[in-house]
C-alpha positions in Angstrom: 162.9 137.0 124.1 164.7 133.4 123.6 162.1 130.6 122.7 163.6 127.1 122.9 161.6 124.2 121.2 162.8 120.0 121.3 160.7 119.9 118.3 161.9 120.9 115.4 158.7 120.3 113.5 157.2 123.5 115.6 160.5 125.0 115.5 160.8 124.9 111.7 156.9 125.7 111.1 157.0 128.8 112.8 160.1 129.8 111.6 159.0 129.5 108.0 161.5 126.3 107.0 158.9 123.6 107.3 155.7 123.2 105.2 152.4 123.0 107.1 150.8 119.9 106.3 148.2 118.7 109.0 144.7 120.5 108.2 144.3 122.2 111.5 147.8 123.5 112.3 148.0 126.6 110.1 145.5 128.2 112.8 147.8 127.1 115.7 150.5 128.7 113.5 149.3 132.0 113.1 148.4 132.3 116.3 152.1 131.7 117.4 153.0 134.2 114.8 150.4 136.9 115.7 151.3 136.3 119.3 155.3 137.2 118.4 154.3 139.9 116.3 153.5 141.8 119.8 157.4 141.0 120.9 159.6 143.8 119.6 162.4 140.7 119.5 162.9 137.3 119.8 164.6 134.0 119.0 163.7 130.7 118.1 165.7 128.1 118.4 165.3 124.0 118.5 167.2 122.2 121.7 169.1 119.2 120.6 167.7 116.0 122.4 171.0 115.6 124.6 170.8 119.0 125.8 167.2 118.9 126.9 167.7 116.6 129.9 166.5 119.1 132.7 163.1 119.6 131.1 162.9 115.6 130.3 163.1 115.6 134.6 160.7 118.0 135.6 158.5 116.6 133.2 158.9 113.6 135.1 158.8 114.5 138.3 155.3 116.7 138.0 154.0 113.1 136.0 154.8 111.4 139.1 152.8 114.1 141.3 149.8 114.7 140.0 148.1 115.5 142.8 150.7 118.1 143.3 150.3 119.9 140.1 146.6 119.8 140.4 146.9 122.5 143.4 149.3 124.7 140.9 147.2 124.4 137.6 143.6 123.7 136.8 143.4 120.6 133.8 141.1 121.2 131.7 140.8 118.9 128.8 139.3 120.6 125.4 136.7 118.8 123.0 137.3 121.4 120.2 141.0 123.4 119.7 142.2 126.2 121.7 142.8 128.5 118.9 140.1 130.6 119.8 141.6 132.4 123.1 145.1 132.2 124.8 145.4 133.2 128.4 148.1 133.0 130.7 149.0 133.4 134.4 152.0 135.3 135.8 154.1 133.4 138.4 156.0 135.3 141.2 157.2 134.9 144.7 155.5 136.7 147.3 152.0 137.9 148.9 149.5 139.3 146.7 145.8 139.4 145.8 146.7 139.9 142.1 143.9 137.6 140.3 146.2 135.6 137.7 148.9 135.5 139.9 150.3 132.2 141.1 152.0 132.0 144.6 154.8 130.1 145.8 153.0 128.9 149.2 155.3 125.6 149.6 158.8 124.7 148.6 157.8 122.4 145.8 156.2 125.2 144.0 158.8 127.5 144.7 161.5 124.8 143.6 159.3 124.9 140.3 158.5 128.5 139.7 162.4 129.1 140.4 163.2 127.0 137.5 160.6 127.8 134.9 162.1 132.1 136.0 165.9 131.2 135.9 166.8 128.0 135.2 168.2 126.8 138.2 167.6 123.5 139.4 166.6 122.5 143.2 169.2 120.5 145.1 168.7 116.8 144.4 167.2 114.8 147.2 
């Protein structure tokens, strides 16, 4: 698996090249590293600043719709850390019943699931 970071902070934390300073982040940090223990192989690597333009626009753009990403993903905001339990939904195109599974019912969400799956960027507007 290929893990990109634009921090290199994380990026060097979890690789083992930064110290951990801030009290609560060695619990965020072996949680990354327990979680890529169950991956028989990956890569981490840090995305240079200039290279990290695409994700600087989507970011953006879902800012900007709010409302929009509100149908796609609950927001919850946490009093304590999230250590504790890490869940995650699969995204795919299609009709299912699958609980966890989000849809692509409307072309804005497909636009976004077909990035976050291959990279490819919807035709500017």
């Amino acid at each position: 698996m290929k893990i990109r970071s634009d921090s290199s902070l994380v990026v060097g934390q979890v690789n083992g090249e930064m110290e951990i300073k801030e009290e609560r982040l060695p619990r965020y940090s072996g949680l990354v590293r327990a979680l890529l223990r169950e991956l028989e192989e990956f890569r981490l690597t840090r995305i240079p600043r200039s290279e990290n333009t695409d994700a600087d626009m989507l970011s953006k753009r879902m800012q900007a719709c709010l409302e929009h990403v509100s149908k796609l993903a609950k927001i919850e905001i946490f009093d304590q850390p999230s250590t504790d339990r890490f869940e995650v939904a699969a995204i795919q195109q299609g009709q299912s019943s699958d609980v966890g599974v989000i849809e692509a019912d409307d072309e804005w969400r497909y636009n976004l699931m077909e990035y976050l799956m291959t990279g490819q960027k919807p035709d500017e507007e």
